[in-house]
N, C-alpha and C positions, 0 to 999 in steps of 0.2 A: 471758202467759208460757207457758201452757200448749201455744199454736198455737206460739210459738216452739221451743220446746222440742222438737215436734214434730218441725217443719222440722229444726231442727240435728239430730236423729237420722234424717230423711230424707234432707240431704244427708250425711250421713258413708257412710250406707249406699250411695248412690249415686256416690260419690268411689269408694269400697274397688272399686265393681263396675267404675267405669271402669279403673284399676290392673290389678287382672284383665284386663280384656279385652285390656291393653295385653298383658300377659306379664312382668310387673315387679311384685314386693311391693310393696310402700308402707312397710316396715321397713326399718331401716339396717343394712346388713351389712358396714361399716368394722368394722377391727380392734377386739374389743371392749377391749382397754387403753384406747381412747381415746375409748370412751364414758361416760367421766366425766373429760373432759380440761375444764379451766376454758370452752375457746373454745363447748363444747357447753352449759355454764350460763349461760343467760338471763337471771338474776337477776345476774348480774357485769356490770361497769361494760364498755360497748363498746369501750373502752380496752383494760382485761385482755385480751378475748376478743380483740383483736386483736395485743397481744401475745403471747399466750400460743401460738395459732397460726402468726404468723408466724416465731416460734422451733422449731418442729417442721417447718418445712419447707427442702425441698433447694431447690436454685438451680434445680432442674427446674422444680419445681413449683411456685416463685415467678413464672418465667419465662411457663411457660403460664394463668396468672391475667393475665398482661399481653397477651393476642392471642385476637382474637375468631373465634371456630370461625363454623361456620354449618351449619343442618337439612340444606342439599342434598350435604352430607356422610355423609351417611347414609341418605337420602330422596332418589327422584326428584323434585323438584318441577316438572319439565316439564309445561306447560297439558296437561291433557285425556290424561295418563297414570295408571294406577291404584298410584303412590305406591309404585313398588319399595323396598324395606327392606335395606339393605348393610350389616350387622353390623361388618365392619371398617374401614368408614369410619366409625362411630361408635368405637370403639376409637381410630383413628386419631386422630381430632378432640380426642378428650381426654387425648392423650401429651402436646400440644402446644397446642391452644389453648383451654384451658378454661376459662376468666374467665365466657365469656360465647359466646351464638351467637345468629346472625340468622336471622329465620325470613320474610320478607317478600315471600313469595310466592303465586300466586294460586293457587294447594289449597285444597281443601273443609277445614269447621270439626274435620271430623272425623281428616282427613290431619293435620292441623295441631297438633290437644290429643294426639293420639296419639302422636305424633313429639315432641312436645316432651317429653310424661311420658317416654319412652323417654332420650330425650338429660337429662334431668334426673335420671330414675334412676341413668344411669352414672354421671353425676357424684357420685352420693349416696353408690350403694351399692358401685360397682365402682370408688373411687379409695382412696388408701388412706387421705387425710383427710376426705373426705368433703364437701367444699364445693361448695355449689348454682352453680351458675351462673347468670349475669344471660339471660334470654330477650327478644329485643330487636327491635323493629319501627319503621316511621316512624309518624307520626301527628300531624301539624300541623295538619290537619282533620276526622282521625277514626281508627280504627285499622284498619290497613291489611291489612282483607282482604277476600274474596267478601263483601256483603250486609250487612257491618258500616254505621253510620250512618255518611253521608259528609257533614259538617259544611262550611259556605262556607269561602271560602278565608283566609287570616289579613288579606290586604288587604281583603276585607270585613268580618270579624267588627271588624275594627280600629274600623271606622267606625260601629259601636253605641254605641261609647264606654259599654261598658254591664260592668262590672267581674263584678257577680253574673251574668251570665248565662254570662260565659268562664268564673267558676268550677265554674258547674254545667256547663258541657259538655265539662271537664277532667274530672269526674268520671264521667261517663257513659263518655266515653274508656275512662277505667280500668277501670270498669264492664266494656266491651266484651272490652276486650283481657284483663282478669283472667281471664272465661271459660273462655279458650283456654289459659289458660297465660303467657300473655306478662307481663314483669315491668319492661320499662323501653321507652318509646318516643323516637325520636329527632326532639326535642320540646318548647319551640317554641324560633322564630330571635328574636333580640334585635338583630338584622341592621336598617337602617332603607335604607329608599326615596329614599336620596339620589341613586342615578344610575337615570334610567327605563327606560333601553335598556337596561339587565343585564335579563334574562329571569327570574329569580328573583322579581321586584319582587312578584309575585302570595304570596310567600310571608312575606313582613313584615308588619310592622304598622303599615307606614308609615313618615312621613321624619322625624317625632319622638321622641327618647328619652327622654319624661316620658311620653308617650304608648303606646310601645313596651314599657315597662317596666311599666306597671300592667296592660296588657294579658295580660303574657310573666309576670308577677308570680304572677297569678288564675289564669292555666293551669297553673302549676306548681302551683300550691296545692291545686288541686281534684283534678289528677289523683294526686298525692302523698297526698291524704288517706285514699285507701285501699292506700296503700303501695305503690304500682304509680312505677317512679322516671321524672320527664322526665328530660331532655337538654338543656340551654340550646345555642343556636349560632347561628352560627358566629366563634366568639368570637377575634379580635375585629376589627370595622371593618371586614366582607368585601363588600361590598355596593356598593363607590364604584369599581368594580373600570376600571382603565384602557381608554377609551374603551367603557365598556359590556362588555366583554367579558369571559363566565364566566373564573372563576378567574384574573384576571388581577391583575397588582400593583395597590396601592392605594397613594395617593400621600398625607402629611400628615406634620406633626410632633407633636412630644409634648402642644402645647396644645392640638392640635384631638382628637387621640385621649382624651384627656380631658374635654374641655368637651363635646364631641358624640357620640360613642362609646360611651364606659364605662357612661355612666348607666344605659343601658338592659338592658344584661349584669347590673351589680351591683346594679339591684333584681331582677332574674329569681333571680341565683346567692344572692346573701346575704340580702337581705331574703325573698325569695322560699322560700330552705333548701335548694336544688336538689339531688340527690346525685350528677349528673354534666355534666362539660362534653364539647361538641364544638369543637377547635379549628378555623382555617380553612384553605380551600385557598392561598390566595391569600401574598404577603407584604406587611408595611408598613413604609414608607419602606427598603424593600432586605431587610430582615429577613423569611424563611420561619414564616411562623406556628404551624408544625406544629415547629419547634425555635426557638421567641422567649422566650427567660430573661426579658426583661422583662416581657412580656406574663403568660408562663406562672408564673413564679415571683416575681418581684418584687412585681408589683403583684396577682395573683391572689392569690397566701399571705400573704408579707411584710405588704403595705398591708392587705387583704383578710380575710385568716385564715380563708382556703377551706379547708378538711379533705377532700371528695372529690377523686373521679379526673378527667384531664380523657382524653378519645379522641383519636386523630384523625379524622378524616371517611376515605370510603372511600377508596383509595389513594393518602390525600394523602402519608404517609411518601416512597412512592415518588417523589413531586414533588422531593424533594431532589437526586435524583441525573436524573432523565429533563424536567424543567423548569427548576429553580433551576443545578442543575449546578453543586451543592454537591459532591456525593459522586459517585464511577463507578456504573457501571450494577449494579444488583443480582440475584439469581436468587432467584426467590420458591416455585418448586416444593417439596413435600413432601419429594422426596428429591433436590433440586438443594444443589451443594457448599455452602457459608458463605463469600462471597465477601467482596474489600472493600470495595465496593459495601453488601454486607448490614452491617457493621460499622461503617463512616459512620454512613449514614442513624441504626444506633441510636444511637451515641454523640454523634450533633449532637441525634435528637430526645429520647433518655429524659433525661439529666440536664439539658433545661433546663425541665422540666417535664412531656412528653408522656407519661403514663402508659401510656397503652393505646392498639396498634398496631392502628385497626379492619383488617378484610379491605380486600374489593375486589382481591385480587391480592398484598398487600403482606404481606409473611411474613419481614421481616427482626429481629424483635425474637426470633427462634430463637438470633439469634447470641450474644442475652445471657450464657448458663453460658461458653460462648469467650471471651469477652471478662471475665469475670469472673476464669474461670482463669489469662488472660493477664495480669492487672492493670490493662485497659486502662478495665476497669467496676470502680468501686468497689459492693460488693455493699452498704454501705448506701444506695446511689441507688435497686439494685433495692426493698431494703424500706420504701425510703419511697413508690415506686411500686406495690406490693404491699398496703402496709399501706392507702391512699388509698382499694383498689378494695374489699378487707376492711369497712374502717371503711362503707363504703356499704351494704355485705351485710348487714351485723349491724344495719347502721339502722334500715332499711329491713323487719327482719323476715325474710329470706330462707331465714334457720339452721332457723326454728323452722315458718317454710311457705313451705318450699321449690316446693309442690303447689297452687295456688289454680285449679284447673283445677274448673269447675263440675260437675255433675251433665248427662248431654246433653238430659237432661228438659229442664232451667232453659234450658238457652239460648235459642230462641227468646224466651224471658219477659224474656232478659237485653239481648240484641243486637235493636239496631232496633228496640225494642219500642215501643207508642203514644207513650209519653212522650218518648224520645228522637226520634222524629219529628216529634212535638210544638215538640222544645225546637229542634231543627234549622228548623224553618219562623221560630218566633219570632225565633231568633238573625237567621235570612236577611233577613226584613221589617224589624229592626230596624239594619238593616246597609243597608238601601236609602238611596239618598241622590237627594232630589228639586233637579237643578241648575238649571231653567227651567222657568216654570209662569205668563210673562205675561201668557199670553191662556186662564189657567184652564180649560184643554182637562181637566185634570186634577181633580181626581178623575172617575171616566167614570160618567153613570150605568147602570145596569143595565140599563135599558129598551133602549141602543142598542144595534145592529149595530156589530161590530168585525169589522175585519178584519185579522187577522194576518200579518205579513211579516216575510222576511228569514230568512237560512240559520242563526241562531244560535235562530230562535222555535219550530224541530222537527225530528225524526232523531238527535239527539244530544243529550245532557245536556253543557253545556261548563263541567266540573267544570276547574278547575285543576290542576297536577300531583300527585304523590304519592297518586292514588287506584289502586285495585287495579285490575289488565286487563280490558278490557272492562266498564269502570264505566260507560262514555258509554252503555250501553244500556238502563242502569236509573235511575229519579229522573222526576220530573214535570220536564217543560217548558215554557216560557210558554204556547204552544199548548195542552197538556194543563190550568194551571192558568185560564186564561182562560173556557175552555170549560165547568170544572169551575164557576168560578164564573158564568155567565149562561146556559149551557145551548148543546149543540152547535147548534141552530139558529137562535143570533143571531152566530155566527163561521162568518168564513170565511177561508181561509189561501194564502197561493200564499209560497212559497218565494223569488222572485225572481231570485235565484241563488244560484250554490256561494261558500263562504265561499274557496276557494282559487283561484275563476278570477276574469277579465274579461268572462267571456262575459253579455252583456245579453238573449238572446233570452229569459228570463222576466221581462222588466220590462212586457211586455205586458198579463202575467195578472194582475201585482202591480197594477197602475196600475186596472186593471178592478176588479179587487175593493176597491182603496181607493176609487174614485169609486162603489161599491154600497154604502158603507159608511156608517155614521155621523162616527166614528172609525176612527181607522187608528194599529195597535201596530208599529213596525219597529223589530225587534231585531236589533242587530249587532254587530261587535267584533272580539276575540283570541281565538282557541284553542292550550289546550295538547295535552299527551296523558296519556293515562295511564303507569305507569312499566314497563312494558315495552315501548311504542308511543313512547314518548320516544327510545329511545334504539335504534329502530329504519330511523333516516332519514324517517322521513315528515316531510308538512308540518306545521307549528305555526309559531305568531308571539310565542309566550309560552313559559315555562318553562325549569328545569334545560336551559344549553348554548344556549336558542334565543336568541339578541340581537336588537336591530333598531337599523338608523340613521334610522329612521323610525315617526313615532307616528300616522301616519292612517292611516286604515282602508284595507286592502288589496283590491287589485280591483275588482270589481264593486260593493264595497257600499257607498262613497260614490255612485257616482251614482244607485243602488237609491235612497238616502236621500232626494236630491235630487230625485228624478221621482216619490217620494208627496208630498213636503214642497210641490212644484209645483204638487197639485192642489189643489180648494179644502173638501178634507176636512179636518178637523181631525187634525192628527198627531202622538202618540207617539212621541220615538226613545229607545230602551233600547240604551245601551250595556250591553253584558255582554262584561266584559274584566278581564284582571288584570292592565292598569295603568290609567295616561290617557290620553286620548286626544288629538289635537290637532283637531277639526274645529270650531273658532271659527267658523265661517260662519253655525251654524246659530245663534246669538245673534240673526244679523240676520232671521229667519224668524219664524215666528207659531208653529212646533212647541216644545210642550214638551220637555223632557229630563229623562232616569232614569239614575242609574247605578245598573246591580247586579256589583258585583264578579261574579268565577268564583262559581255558587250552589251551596247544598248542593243534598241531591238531592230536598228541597220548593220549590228554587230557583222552579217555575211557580207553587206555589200561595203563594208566600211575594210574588211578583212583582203577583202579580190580586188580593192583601188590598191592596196600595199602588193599585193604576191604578183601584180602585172604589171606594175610599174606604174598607172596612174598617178598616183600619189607616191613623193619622197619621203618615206621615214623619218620622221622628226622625235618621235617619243622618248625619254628618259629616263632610266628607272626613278619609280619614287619610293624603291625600299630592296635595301643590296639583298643578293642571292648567298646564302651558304652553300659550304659544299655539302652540311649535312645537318643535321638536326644538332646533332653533338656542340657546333661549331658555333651556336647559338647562345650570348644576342653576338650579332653581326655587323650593326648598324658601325656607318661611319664615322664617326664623331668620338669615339672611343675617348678617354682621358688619355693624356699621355704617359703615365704608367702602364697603359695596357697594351696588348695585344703584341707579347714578344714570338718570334714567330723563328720556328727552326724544324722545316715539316720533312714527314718519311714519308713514303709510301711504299704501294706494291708493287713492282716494275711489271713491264711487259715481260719480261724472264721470269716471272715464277719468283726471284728472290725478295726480301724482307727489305728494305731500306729503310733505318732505324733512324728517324728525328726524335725531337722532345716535345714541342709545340708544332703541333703533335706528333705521336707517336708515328702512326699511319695518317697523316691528314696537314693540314693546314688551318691557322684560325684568318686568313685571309680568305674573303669572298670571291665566288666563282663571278658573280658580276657586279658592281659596285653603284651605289645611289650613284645617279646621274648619267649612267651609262646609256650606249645607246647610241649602231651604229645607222649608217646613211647610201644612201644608193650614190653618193659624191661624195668628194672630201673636201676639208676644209682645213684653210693652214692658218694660225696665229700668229700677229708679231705688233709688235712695238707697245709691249703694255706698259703706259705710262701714268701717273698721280697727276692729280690737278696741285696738288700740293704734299710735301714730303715732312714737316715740322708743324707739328697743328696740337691744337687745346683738345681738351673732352669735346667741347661746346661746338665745333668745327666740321661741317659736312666738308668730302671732298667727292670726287670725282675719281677712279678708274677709269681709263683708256684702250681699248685694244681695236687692234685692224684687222678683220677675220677676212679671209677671201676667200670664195667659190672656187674649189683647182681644180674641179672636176667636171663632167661633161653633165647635168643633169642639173636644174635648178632646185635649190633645197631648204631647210629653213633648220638652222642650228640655234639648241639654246647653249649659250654664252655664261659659266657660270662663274661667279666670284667665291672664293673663301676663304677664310682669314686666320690667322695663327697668332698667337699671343707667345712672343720667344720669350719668356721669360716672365712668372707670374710665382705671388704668393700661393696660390693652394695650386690644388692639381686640377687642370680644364680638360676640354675638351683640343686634341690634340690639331684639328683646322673646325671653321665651324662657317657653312653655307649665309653668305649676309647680301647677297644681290642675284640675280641671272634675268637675261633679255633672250626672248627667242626671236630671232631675226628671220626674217627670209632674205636670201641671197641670190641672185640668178646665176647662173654660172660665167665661169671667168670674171666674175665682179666681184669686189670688196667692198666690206660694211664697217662704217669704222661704230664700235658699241660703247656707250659710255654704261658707264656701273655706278650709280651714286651710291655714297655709304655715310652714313650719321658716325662721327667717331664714338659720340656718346651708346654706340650698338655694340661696341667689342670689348663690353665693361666684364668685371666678373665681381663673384660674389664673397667677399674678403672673410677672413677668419673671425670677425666680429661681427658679420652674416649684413655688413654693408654694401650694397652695388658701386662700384668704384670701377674706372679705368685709371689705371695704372700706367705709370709715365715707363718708356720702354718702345723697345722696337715692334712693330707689325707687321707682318707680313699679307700683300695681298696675292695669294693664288688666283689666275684666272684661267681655265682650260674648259673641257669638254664631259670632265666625270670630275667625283673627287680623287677619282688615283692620275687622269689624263691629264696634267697638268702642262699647262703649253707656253706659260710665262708668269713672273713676276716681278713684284716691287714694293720696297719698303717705305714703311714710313714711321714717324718716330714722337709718340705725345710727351709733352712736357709736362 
């Protein structure tokens, strides 16, 4: 208590001195009548304080709680400028958008806790009611800035299947970003991996919304635990976007937006307790999602009984009038007229639930006090839009520490510190997924010669998007962690080529050094960029806006692959990529296969605990493999009408072998959700119900006894999935509703239990009611959705 004690009077002191440096008290200097106004007592119910507030303010200053300011309003934040300070564009900032500002740019920790104290000051002590502002960054992998921990990508972490670890790296998150100042990250997608060619796919959690949501659930939770707010998104059903392509329509009716969709949103938003939503770019079935009454207010509040705000994404507002071509064109300038253009957009997006207008350009929610005057805005819309963003502030703690900006001592101890590097390596390794391992080339031992290849294995960290500029320069690389573990003079590397050409004249050097070798590691794949190099035209084959009609590997590094895999070295191919890939060929090869999602940035040393055998493989896909683009969607869950299957192909002889589904091909998956094999095996048996004749209203229990048969101790997830044998409309043909990843030692058995709500295996009946339906169930429990190693029926009345 006493070292505590300490500390809390050493950070105070060193808080007061950063305050100072900035040129800002750390006292409130609002009117003092209203520092004993109810909203400022803490001890009153979050209710009060939000009434009592919202009743004391003008439609001004309702309005600018609805639109998000941002730091380079005040701050240069141009790379590699010394952080000019424009007083009157902080003034400006907060006439008008004061809710909240985005700080997401690559400045030093120092540029950054400075500027925000400064813009959180004004808020404090220069407005006249004195309400902090939300400080707001991305952070789906880590918090987004210079030298912060960069966390694998969500398509990876997905595939841990590992619940406690997302919550501790939600908290480290918070952790991170608390530091600086930052109070809410835009953070995580509950978005799933149903179409592959959207570019985004690197950023889900896959093509499951049982899976999506426990995932999206744990990161809310972790990072929220020390009062730092996520952001669920992009809510809702943004992902299946027409033919792959960012921000485009999404096509479905009210049963599939419910059956496949929602889940994953409403355990993130309500089970989860989230204090903000991001709406989507996109619309569904013709409806703009950034103004969808049903979406936003029906079924979020009404069904729901969401209490916070939801945003919109960066210029989606504007989508109404320059995409949807709802509204005329708007003018979004500071001191550009209020057009009607601006007056649309707000009157289609605020009252059908769209709270808060993010930036990105879009500055029509100014036109609110005009519209209010005119009658054309009822001003109780505004305060129930007001009150939304309030009720979050006050939740959250923000009235009474407005300031959580650390000491600049602590930081170093706080950001990137052992621990989080620690947790970042484990997450990575546990997120590995070993897909081909016939001819046991895998685990490597240590004694051999490897030889490293391929343009993804050095020169660049191939972080997925949303990390800070110039991230790809910092983080261990396969190369780096390879070498770390067996020492630089049993490796050797040649490049073979660039990840963006054809060009083969390093297949020479590649091919040398794989035949000097023992082994041979070729790492290849997708690249994105980082978020200023994103959206700067370079190449990438992944991420935000990048699509593709095409899932193999670009250029050069299919035949790279092919001309080691030719020799009679034993060979490694590590995909690292952030989606799937299609190159089924290599099934028919003696090479092993690795996927590493986009890695954090212990991605190398997280990579060489798997390929030496340190670490047992545990990961499982979080989003099945095609064999080809054509063969797309893929995902598991298919209805049970679908996916009749009667495949041809090309023989090894040269002749044609003629199916119909398909023709040459197959619509089954080269690897399936949940796949994912193991340096041991593991055998199943005795799956047993806690109960076989049960109500809607009735949790039961799942049973199974998994044993270690192999020599290596390992950690298997355990997955449950359930069939509805007999339903009025057409479902989903099984549907993922439990999984436990266990660790196992070897020669030891785990007995796992699976809880299951029966009221979770309902569907959504022809008069568009949720209903479970009396009738038999099946529980599959195995290793994939196709591995299925036992089951058991059960049967609702």
């Amino acid at each position: 208590m006493v070292l505590l004690r300490s500390f809390n009077i050493l950070l105070a002191a060193c808080t007061s001195l950063i305050f100072a440096e900035v040129g800002y008290s750390s006292g409130n200097s609002t009117n003092g009548s209203l520092a004993s106004a109810p909203y400022r007592n803490p001890n009153l119910p979050v209710e009060t304080r939000v009434q009592d507030l919202l009743s004391r303010m003008t439609i001004q200053e309702k309005a600018a709680q609805l639109m998000q300011g941002d730091i380079s309003n005040w701050l240069n934040t141009t790379y590699g400028t010394n952080g000019a300070f424009n007083y009157s564009g902080l003034v400006q900032n907060f006439e008008q958008k004061a809710g909240m500002f985005y700080v997401g740019y690559p400045i030093s920790w120092d540029l950054l806790a400075t500027n925000i104290k400064r813009g959180q000051d004004y808020a404090i002590n220069s407005t006249r009611l004195g309400i902090p502002a939300l400080v707001q960054t991305e952070g789906i992998h880590g918090f987004l800035i210079g030298n912060a921990t960069i966390f694998n990508s969500p398509i990876a972490y997905a595939c841990s299947w590992n619940r406690s670890q997302i919550h501790d790296m939600g908290v480290q998150i918070a952790r991170e970003a608390q530091a600086l100042g930052v109070s809410q990250l835009f953070a995580p997608l509950a978005d799933l991996a149903r179409e592959l060619r959207y570019g985004r796919v690197e950023e889900t959690y896959g093509e499951d919304g049982y899976l999506a949501g426990e995932i999206a659930m744990n990161y809310v939770q972790g990072l929220q635990s020390l009062n730092v707010s996520a952001m669920v998104k992009h809510y809702a059903a943004y992902s299946m976007p027409e033919q792959g392509l960012n921000t485009g329509p999404v096509h479905g009716g009210e049963r599939e937006l419910r059956t496949t969709w929602l889940p994953s949103y409403k355990r993130a938003i309500i089970d989860g307790g989230v204090w903000s939503i991001m709406s989507a770019y996109s619309s569904y079935d013709g409806i703009p999602q950034v103004a969808d009454e049903h979406t936003l207010t029906e079924i979020l509040r009404d069904e729901w009984g969401y209490d916070f705000f939801v945003t919109s994404d960066a210029g989606a507002t504007d989508r109404l009038a320059n995409s949807f071509n709802v509204c005329p064109d708007s003018l979004n300038g500071y001191n550009n007229p209020i057009t009607e253009g601006n007056e649309c957009i707000t009157l289609n997006a605020l009252p059908a639930g769209g709270d808060v207008e993010m930036g990105g350009g879009s500055f029509n929610y100014r036109s609110i006090p005009q519209l209010v005057a005119s009658g054309q805005l009822s001003e109780d819309t505004v305060n129930t839009a007001v009150s939304r963003v309030l009720r979050a502030k006050f939740t959250m703690g923000l009235f009474e520490k407005p300031y959580q900006i650390a000491p600049r001592s602590q930081w170093q101890n706080i950001i990137n510190n052992n621990y989080a590097k620690q947790l970042a390596r484990e997450i990575d390794r546990d997120s590995i997924v070993l897909l081909k391992n016939d001819h046991n080339i895998l685990p490597i031992s240590k004694g051999k010669k490897v030889a490293v290849i391929g343009p993804m294995a050095d020169g660049f960290m191939n972080y997925g998007d949303y990390v800070v500029y110039r991230s790809q320069y910092s983080g261990v690389t396969p190369l780096d962690g390879i070498q770390t573990a067996i020492g630089n003079g049993s490796v050797t590397y040649a490049q073979g080529c660039e990840r963006w050409s054809s060009d083969q004249s390093g297949f020479p050097a590649a091919v040398s050094a794989a035949e000097a070798a023992d082994v041979a590691v070729v790492v290849v794949g997708t690249w994105s960029r980082d978020q200023m190099e994103l959206w700067e035209g370079l190449n990438a084959t992944t991420g935000e806006h990048v699509d593709l009609d095409n899932l193999d590997l670009v250029g050069a590094m299919r035949p790279l692959v092919q001309a080691i895999v030719n020799t009679t070295t034993p060979t490694v191919v590590v995909f690292q990529s952030g989606k799937p890939l299609t190159e089924d060929w290599i099934s028919n090869t003696t090479a092993s296969l690795v996927q590493q999602f986009y890695p954090s940035e212990q991605g190398g040393n997280a990579l060489a605990d798997i390929l030496f055998g340190d670490v047992n493989p545990s990961g499982k896909l979080s989003v099945s493999f095609p064999h080809d683009v054509g063969d797309l969607p893929i995902y598991y869950d298919y209805l049970n009408s679908g996916r009749t299957t009667s495949p041809g192909f090309v023989g090894a002889d040269g002749y044609l072998y003629f199916g119909h589904q398909y023709v040459f091909g197959t619509p089954q998956p080269w690897f399936e959700f949940g796949y994912g094999l193991s340096y041991t095996n593991f055998t199943y048996s005795n799956v047993t119900l806690s109960a076989t004749n049960v109500s809607a209203s009735d949790q039961i229990t799942a049973t199974v006894h998994v044993t270690n048969s192999g020599g290596r101790d390992g950690a298997e997830v355990v997955q449950m999935y359930v069939k509805d044998v007999l339903a009025s409309v057409d479902v989903p043909n099984i549907q993922l509703k439990g999984f436990e990843k266990v660790f196992i030692p070897a020669g030891q058995t785990a007995t796992v239990d699976l809880p299951l709500n029966v009221s979770d295996v309902g569907l959504w009946n022809r008069q568009m009611k949720y209903v479970v339906e009396p009738g038999q169930f099946i529980a599959y429990v195995g290793a994939s959705s196709l591995d299925i190693r036992g089951q058991a029926s059960f049967y609702v009345s």
